[in-house]
C-alpha positions in Angstrom: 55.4 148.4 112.2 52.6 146.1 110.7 49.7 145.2 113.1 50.7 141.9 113.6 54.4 142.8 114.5 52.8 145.2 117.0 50.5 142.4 118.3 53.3 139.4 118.5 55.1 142.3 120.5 52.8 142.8 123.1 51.3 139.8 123.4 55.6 139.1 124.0 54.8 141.4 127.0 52.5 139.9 128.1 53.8 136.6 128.7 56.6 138.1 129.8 55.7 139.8 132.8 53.5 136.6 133.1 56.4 134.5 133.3 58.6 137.4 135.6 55.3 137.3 138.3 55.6 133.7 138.2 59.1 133.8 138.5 58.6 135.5 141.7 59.5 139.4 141.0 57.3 142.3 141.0 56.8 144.8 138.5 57.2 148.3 138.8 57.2 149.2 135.4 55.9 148.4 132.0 57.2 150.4 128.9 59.4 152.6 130.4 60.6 155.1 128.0 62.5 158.1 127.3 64.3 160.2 124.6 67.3 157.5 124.5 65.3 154.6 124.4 62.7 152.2 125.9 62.7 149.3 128.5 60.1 146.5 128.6 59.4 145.8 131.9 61.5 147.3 135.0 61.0 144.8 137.8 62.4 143.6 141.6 63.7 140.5 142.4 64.2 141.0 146.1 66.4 143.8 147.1 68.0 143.6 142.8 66.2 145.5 140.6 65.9 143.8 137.2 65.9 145.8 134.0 64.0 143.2 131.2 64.2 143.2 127.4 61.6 141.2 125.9 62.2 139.9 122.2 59.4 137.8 120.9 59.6 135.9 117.4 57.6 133.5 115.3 60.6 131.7 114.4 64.2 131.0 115.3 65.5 131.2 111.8 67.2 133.6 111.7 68.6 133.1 115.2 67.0 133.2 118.9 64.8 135.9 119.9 67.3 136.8 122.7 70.2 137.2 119.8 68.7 140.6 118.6 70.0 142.2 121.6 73.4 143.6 120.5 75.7 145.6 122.1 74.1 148.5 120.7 70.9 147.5 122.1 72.3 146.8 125.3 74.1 150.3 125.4 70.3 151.7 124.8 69.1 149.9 127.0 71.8 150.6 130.1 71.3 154.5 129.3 67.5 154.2 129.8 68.2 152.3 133.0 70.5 154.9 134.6 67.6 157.2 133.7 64.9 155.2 135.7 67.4 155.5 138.2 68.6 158.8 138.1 65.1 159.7 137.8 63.9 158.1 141.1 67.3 158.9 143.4 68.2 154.7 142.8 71.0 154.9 141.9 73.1 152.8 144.7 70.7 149.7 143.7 72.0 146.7 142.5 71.2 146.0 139.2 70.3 143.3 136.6 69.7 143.0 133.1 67.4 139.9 131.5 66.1 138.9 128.9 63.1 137.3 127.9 62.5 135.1 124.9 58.7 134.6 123.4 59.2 132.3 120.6 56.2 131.1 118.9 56.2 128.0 117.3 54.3 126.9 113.7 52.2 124.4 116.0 51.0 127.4 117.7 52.8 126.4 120.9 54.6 129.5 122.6 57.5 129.1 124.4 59.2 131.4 127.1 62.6 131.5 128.1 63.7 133.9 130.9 67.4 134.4 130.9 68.2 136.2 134.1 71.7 138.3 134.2 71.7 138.1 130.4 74.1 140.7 129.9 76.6 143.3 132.1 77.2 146.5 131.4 81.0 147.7 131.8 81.5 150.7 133.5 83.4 152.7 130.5 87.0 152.9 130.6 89.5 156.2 130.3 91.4 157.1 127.3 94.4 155.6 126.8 97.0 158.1 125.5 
C-alpha cells in the first residue's frame, strides 16, 4: 500500500467516526482485527451495536466508494463481527452493518455519506440433498 493510499484511508476514518459521533453513536472500537479479517469502527447506536466499513476514494469512477463492499467482503466482515462478539459474551445483541463513504472530490471538497443497515447477513442455509 503507497503512503498516500494509507493516508486517504485513515484520514477515511477519521471522518468517519467523526461523522458516526455526530450521528449520535458511540464508539467502542477502532480497527478491530483478527486472523479472518478487520473492522473499521465497531460502534453503539442505542441498545444496536453497529459494525462500520469505511471505504474512502478520490473519485467515483470507477463506482461509489460504498460499491467495493462485495459479498465477499461482507462475509469477512460478518466473521470478524461474530468474533467481537463471541469474544466479549455479545452475542444475543442486535446487530447492524454500515457503511461509510469518504469520497474526495478534485475541488478538494470531501464528502461523507453514512449508509446505516447497508447490508444483512443471512444466516446460512442447510444442504439441500
Amino acid at each position: 500500500m503507497t503512503v498516500e493510499r494509507a493516508r486517504l484511508g485513515r484520514d477515511g476514518e477519521e471522518r468517519a467516526e467523526a461523522e458516526l459521533v455526530r450521528a449520535g453513536l458511540r464508539i467502542l472500537a477502532r480497527r478491530y482485527r483478527t486472523r479472518r479479517g478487520e473492522i473499521d469502527l465497531v460502534a453503539e447506536d442505542g441498545d444496536v451495536l453497529v459494525f462500520a466499513e469505511v471505504k474512502a476514494r478520490r473519485t467515483d469512477r470507477y463506482g461509489s466508494p460504498g460499491e467495493a463492499v462485495n459479498w465477499r467482503k461482507r462475509r469477512r466482515i460478518a466473521g470478524t463481527a461474530l468474533a467481537y462478539l463471541a469474544e466479549r459474551s455479545l452475542l444475543d445483541r442486535v446487530c447492524r452493518f454500515d457503511v461509510v463513504e469518504i469520497l474526495e472530490e478534485p475541488s478538494g471538497e470531501v464528502r461523507v455519506t453514512h449508509h446505516r443497515d447497508a447490508f444483512r447477513i443471512e444466516a446460512p442455509r442447510g444442504r439441500r440433498r
